[in-house]
C-alpha positions in Angstrom: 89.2 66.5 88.3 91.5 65.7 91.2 89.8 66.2 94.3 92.9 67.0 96.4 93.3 69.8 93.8 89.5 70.9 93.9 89.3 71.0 97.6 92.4 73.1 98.4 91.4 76.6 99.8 93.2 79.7 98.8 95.2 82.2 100.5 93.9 85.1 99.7 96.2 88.4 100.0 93.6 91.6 99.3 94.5 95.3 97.9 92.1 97.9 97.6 93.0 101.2 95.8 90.2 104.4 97.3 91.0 106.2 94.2 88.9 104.0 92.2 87.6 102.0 94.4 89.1 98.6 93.3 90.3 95.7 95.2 92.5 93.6 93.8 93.9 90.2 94.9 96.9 87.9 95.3 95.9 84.3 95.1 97.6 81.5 96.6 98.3 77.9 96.8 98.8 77.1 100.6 100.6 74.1 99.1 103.2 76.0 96.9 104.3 79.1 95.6 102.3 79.3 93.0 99.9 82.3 93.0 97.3 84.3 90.6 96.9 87.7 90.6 93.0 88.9 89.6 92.1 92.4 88.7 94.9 94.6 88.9 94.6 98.7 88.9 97.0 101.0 87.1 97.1 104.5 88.4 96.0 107.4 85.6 95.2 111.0 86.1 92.1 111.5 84.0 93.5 115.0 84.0 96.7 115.4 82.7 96.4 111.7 81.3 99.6 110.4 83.3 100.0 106.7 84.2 102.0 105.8 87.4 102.2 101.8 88.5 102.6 102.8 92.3 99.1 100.9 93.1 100.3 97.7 91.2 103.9 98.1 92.6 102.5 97.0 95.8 101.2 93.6 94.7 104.5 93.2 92.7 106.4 94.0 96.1 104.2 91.8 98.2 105.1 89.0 95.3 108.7 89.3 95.8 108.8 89.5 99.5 106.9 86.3 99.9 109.2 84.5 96.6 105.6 83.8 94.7 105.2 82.5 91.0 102.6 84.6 89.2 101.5 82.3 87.1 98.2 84.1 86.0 97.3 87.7 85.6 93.5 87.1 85.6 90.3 90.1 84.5 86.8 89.3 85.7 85.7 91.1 82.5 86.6 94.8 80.9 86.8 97.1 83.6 85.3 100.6 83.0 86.3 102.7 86.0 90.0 101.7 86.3 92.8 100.8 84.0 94.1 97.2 84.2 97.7 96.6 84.6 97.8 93.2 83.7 100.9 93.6 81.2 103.0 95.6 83.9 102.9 92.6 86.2 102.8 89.7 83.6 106.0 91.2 81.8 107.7 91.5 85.9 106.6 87.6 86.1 106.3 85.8 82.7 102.7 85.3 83.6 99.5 84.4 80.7 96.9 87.2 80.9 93.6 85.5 81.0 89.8 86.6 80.7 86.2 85.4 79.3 86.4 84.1 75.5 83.2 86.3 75.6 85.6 89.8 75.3 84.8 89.4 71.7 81.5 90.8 72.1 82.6 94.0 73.9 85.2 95.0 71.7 82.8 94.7 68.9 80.9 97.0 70.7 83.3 99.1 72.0 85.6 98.7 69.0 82.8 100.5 67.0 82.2 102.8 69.6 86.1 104.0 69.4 86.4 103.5 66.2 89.2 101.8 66.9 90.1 100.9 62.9 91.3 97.6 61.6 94.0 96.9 63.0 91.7 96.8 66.1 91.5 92.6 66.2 88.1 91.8 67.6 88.7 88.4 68.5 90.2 88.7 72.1 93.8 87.8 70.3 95.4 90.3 72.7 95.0 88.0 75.8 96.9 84.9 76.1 94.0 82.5 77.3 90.4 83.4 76.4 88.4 81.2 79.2 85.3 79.2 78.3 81.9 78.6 80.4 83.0 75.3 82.6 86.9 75.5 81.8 89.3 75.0 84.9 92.8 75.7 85.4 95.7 75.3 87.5 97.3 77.5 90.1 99.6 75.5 91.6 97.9 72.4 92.8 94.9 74.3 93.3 92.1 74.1 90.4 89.7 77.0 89.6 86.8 76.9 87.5 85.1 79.4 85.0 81.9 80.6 85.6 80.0 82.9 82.7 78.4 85.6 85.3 77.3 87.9 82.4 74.5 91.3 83.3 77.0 94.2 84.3 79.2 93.3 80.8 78.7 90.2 77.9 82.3 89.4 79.2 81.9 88.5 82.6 83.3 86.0 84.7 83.3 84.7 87.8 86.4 82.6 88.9 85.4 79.6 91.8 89.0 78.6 93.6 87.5 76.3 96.4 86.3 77.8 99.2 86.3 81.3 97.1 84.8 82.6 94.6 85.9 86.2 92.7 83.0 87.6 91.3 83.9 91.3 89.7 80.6 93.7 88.7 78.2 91.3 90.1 77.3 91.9 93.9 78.6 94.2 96.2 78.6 94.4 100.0 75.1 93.2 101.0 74.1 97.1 102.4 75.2 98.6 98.6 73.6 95.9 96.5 74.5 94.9 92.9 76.4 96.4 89.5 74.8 98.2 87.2 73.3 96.5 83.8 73.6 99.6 81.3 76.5 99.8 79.5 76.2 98.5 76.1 76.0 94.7 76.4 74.8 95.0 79.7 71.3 93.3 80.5 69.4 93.2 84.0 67.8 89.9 83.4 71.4 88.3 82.3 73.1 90.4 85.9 69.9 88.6 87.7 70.7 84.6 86.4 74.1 85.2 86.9 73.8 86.6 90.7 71.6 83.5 91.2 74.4 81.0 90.1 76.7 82.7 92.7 74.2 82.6 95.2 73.7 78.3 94.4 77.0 78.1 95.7 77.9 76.6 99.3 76.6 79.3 101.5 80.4 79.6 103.6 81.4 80.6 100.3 83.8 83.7 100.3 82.8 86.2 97.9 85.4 88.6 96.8 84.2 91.7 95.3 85.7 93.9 92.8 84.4 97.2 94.3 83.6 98.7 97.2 81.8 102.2 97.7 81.4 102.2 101.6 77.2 102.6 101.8 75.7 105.3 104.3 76.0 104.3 107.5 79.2 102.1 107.0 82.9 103.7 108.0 85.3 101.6 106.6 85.5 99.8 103.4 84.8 96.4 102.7 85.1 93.8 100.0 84.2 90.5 101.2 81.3 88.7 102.0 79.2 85.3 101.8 76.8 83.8 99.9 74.7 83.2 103.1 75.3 87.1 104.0 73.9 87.7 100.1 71.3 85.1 100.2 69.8 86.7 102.7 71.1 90.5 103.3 71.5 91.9 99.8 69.3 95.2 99.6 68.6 94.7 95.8 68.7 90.6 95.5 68.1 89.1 98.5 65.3 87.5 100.7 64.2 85.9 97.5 63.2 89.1 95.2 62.2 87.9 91.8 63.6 88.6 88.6 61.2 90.9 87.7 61.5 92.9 90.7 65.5 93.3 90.2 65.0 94.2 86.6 62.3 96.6 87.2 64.5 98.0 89.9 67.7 97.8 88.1 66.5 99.5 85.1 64.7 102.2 86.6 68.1 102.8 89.5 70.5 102.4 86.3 68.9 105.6 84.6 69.4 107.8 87.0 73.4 107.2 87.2 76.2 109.1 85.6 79.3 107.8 83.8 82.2 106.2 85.9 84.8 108.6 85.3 87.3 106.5 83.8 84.8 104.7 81.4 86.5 106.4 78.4 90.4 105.4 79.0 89.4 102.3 80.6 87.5 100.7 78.2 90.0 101.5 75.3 92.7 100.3 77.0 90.8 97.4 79.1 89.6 95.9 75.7 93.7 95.6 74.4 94.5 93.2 77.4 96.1 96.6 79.4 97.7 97.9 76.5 97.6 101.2 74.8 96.1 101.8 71.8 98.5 101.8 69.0 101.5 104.6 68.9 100.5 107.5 66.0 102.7 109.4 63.6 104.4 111.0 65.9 105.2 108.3 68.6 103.2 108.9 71.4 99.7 107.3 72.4 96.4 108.9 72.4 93.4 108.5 73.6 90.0 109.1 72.0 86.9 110.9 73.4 83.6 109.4 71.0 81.0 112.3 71.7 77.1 111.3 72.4 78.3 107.6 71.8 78.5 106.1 75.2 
């Protein structure tokens, strides 16, 4: 690897949407204009199931007002409390849409789930790259690296960018803790190993999170942190709990929560790469509601 490329730090530009209580990020190459954009929110009313792209208009704005080259349009896994709007902005920019080669395994699950039928291809064929465990790639003449962070989904990723590190449904801010392990797929021991790798990074790491849900006591919102902050703040991992603490605590913690409320549209869109599922008879989309299945 070319160190020049694996020791350039990004320039991170951060959005964070209180509806569902995303953050999502431009990512930069201070030596270019090359950029990535990770984790990108599409606005839907659950209740009258309109979409509106005002959320992701803003990165799109912020893209054109500084002349950058998307050339990524990068998921940390399959998002189940916001829709992603990954082809929106990779259609605006020419950009590859990119996430974990392990999205197989959650739209076998969810696939069945939805029923989603046959023409449903379970082999992550709707994203342009599928990432591997150890892969890097180029944005600009910056390098990332793929790192498998698996526990909240099979599919999870954590993308390391020099002196950054994008981490989705792992941690959160030190004072809320860590992502639930329930959904199908999900497993506290894997959410445990993978926090663990995070945390064997440099400790002036910058974590960038994927949520934020402002714990009591805080006032504003935040969505980045450290790995010394983690090492040593985090209420559910840190101080050196042991995996059988976390699980124990995870489990018991993870029963007593309720659905995000855009688990149902967001996983069946999420798994398609940000697309809809397939037009019916009549022309129009639809979304299904599987009852006692999730």
């Amino acid at each position: 690897m070319n160190s020049r490329k694996r020791n350039l730090d990004p320039e991170v530009i951060d959005f964070f949407d209180e509806e569902t209580n995303a953050a999502s990020y431009i990512v930069k190459d201070p030596s270019s204009k090359k950029c990535a954009i990770i984790d990108s929110v599409l606005d839907f009313d659950v209740i009258s199931g309109s979409i509106k792209t005002e959320f992701a208009d803003k990165l799109i704005e912020k893209v054109t007002e500084l002349g950058l080259e998307v050339d990524w349009v990068i998921e940390t896994h399959v998002h189940a409390d916001h829709l992603s709007a990954a082809p929106y902005i990779a259609k605006k920019f020419g950009s590859k849409i990119a996430i974990g080669s392990n999205i197989n395994i959650v739209q076998e699950l969810f696939g069945k789930i939805f029923n989603a039928g046959t023409e449903f291809q379970m082999d992550g064929s709707q994203f342009d790259v599928l990432f591997e465990e150890g892969d890097t790639f180029e944005i600009g003449n910056m390098t990332s690296e793929v790192m498998y962070t698996p526990g909240h989904t099979p599919a999870c990723v954590t993308y390391v960018i020099g002196n950054a590190a994008f981490i989705g449904d792992t941690l959160f801010m030190p004072d809320f803790g860590t992502a639930r392990a329930d959904f199908p797929g999900g497993s506290a021991t894997d959410l445990y190993n993978s926090i663990q790798k995070i945390l064997t990074l440099p400790e002036n790491t910058r974590l960038f999170l994927c949520h934020d849900y402002m714990a009591p006591g805080r006032d504003k919102f935040c969505w980045e942190t450290t790995v010394s902050e983690q090492r040593l703040n985090n209420v559910h991992v840190g101080g050196g709990k042991s995996e059988k603490e976390f699980v124990k605590f995870r489990t018991e913690r993870d029963k007593k929560l309720g659905m995000p409320k855009l688990i149902i549209p967001s996983i069946q869109v999420n798994m398609r790469a940000g697309q809809l599922p397939p037009k019916e008879d009549d022309g129009e989309h639809y979304l299904k509601i599987p009852i006692n299945r999730i």
